[in-house]
C-alpha positions as CSV (number, residue, x, y, z in Angstrom):
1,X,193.6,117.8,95.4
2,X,190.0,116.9,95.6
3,X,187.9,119.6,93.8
4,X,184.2,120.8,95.1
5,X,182.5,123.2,92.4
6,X,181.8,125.8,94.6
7,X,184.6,125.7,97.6
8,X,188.6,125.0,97.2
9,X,190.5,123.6,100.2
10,X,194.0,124.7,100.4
11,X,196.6,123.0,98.7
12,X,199.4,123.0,101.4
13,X,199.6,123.8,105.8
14,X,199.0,127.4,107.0
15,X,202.5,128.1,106.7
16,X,202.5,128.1,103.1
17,X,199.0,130.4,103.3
18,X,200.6,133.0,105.5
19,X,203.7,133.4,102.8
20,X,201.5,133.9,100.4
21,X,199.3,136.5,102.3
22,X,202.9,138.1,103.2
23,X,204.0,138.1,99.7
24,X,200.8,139.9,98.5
25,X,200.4,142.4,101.2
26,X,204.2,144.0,99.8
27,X,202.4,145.0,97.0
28,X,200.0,146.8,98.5
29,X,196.5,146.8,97.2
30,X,197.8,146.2,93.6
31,X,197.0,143.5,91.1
32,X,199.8,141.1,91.3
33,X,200.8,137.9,88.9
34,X,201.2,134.6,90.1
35,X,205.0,134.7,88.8
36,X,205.3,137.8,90.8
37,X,204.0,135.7,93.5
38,X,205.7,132.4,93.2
39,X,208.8,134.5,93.1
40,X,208.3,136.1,96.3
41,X,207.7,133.1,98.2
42,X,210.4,131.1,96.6
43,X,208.1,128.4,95.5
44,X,206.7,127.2,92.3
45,X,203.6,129.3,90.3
46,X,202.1,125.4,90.6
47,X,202.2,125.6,94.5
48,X,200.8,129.2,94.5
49,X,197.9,128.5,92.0
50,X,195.6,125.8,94.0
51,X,195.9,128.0,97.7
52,X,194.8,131.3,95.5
53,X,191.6,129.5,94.4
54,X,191.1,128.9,98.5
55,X,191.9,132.4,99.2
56,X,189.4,133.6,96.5
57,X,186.9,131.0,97.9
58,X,186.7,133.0,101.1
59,X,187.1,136.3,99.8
60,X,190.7,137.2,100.7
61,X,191.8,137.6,97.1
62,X,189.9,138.9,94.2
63,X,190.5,139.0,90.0
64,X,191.5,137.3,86.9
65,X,194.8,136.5,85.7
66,X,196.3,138.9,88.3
67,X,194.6,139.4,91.7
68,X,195.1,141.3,94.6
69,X,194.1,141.5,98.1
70,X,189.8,142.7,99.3
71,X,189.7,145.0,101.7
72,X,189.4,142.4,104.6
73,X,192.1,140.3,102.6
74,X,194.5,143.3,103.3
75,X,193.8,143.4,106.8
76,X,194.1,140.0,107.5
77,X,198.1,140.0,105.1
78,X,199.2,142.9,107.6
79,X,198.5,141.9,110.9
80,X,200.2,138.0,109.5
81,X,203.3,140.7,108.7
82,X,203.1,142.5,111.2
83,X,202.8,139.5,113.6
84,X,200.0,140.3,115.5
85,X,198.2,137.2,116.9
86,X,195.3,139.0,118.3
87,X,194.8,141.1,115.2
88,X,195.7,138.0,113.1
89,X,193.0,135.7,114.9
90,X,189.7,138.8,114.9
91,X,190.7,138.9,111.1
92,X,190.5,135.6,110.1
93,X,187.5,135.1,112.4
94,X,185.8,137.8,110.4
95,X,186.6,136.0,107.3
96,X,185.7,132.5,107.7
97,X,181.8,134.0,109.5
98,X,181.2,135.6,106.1
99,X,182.0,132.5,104.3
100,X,179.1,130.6,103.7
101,X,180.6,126.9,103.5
102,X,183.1,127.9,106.9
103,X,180.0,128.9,108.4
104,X,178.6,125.4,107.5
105,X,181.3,123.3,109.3
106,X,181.1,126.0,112.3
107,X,177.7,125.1,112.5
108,X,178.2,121.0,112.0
109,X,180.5,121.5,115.7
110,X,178.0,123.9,117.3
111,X,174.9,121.3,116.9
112,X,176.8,118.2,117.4
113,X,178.2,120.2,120.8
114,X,181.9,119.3,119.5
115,X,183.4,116.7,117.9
116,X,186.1,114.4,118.7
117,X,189.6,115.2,117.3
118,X,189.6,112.2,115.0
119,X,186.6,112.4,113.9
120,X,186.7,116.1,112.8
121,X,188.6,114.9,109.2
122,X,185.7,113.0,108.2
123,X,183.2,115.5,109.5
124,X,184.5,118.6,108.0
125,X,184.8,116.8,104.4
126,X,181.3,115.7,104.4
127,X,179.9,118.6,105.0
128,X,181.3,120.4,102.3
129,X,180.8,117.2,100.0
130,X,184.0,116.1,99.3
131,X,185.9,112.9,99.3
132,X,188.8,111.9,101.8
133,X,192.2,112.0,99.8
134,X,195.9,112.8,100.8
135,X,195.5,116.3,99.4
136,X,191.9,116.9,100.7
137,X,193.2,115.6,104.1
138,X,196.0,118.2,104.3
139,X,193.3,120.9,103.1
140,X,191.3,120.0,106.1
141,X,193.9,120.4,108.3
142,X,195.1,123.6,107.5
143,X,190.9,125.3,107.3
144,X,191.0,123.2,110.9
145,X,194.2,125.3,111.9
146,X,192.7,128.4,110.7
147,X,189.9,128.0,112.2
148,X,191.3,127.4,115.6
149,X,193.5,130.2,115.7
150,X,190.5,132.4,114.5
151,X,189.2,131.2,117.9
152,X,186.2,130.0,116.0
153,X,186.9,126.8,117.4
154,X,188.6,125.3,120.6
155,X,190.3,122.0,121.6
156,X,188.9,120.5,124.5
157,X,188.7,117.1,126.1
158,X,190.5,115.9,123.0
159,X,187.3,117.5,121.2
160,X,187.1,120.3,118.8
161,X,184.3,122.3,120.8
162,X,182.8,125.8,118.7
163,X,183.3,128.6,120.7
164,X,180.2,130.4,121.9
165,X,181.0,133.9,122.0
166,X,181.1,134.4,118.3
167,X,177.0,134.1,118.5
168,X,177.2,137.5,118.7
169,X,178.5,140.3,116.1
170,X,181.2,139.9,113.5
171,X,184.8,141.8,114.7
172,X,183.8,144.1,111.5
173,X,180.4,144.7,112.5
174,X,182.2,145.7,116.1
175,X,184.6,148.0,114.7
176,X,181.0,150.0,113.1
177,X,179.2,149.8,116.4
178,X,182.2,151.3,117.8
179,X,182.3,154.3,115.8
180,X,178.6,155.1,115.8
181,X,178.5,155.4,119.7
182,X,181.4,157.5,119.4
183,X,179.5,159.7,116.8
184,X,176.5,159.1,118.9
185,X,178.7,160.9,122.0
186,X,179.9,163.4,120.1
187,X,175.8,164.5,119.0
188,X,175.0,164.6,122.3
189,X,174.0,168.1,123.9
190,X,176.7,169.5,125.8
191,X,175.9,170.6,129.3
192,X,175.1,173.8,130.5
193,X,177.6,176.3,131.8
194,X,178.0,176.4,135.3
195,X,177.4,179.9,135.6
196,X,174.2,179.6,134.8
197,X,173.1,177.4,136.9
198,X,174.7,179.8,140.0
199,X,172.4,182.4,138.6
200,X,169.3,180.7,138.8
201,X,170.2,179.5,142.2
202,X,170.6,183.1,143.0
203,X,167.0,184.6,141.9
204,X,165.1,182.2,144.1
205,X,166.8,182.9,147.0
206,X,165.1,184.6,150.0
207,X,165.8,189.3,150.2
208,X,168.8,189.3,152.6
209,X,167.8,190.7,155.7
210,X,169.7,193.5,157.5
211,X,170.6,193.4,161.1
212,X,172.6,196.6,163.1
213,X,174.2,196.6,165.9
214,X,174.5,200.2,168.0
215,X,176.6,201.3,170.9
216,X,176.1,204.5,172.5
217,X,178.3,206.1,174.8
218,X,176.9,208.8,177.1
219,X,178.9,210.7,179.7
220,X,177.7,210.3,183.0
221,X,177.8,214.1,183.1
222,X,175.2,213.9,180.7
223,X,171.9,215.7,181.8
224,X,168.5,214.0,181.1
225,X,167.7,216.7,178.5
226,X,170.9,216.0,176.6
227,X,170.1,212.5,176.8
228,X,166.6,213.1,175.5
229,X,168.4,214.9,172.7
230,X,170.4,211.8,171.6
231,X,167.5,210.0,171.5
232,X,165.8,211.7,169.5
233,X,168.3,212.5,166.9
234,X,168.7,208.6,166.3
235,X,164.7,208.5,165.6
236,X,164.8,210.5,163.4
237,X,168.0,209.4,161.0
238,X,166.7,205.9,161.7
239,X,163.0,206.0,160.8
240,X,162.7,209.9,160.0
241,X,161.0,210.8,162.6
242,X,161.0,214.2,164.4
């Protein structure tokens, strides 16, 4: 494989890079050896060895002699066993934004608005300053794959186009924008009690105003003084006079 000091293609297709991922993530977050390894995926420690120095490269693995999976790394190994495509694709998108030589062949398609499918070999190798070989070739291939099912990139018109909505935040970043607006909802005064507001409606409106209705029946036997009588006993329980 052709070697760049500071970036490692990997060493075999994505396949062999998800077997690996799986292997790790059955371990947890412990440190693991590359026997262990090598055992797990039923291939040799020399097949292993060359795809951990790609997935150290872009921060999915960390350590010495025995490594084990970053936080995103871990992520990114259980969604590939869990098979979830959409939570395998947000993952690896998030990985290959934070790595600074990804980012660089992202940003060799964004400015040359895409690049033709057979040219994209030759491109990608240049920019991260390496030589065209059989092993760097198959390297290529499998960052190209990643990249594409990351969403990163897209194939169109037989051209390998970048895909515009990733201007915009990292998935990670989105997950923490996420949970402050929740925490930002949950701050938020709560609103008053309806009761209250009835109450206050209630003092400003107008004194009721009282209205009776009276009937009086008087017997047609009635003399007028009798009838004055009447009269004169409703003045006088209705305004108090005599």
């Amino acid at each position: 494989m052709t070697k760049n000091l500071n970036f490692d293609l990997p060493n075999n297709g994505y396949d062999v890079i998800e077997k690996i991922l799986h292997a790790y993530v059955r371990s947890g977050q412990q440190t693991v050896s590359l026997n262990d390894i090598a055992s797990r995926t039923g291939m040799n420690k020399t097949q292993v060895s060359p795809n951990h120095k790609f997935l150290v490269a872009v921060g999915v693995l960390e350590g010495g002699n025995k490594k084990k999976l970053t936080e995103k790394g871990y992520q990114l190994a259980l969604a590939i066993s869990n098979k979830i495509p959409e939570d395998i694709s947000n993952r690896w998108a998030d990985v290959m934004r934070e790595c600074e030589h990804t980012r660089k062949v992202l940003d060799m398609v964004r400015v040359r608005d895409g690049v033709p499918k057979s040219e994209m070999q030759g491109r990608v190798l240049n920019t991260l300053g390496l030589t065209s070989s059989k092993n760097s070739k198959t390297g290529v291939n499998c960052l190209i794959d990643i990249l594409t099912k990351a969403g990163l990139i897209v194939e169109r018109d037989d051209k390998y186009v970048y895909n515009e909505q990733f201007d915009s935040t990292s998935v990670t970043a989105l997950d923490e924008q996420a949970a402050d607006n929740h925490l930002n909802t949950s701050d938020s005064p709560e609103p008053q009690p309806l009761h209250k507001q009835i109450v206050s409606e209630a003092r400003i409106s107008p004194d009721p105003s009282l209205h009776i209705d009276i009937q009086i029946h008087i017997d047609a036997n009635a003399t007028p003084e009798q009838i004055d009588q009447i009269f004169a006993s409703m003045a006088k329980h209705l305004y108090g006079r005599s």
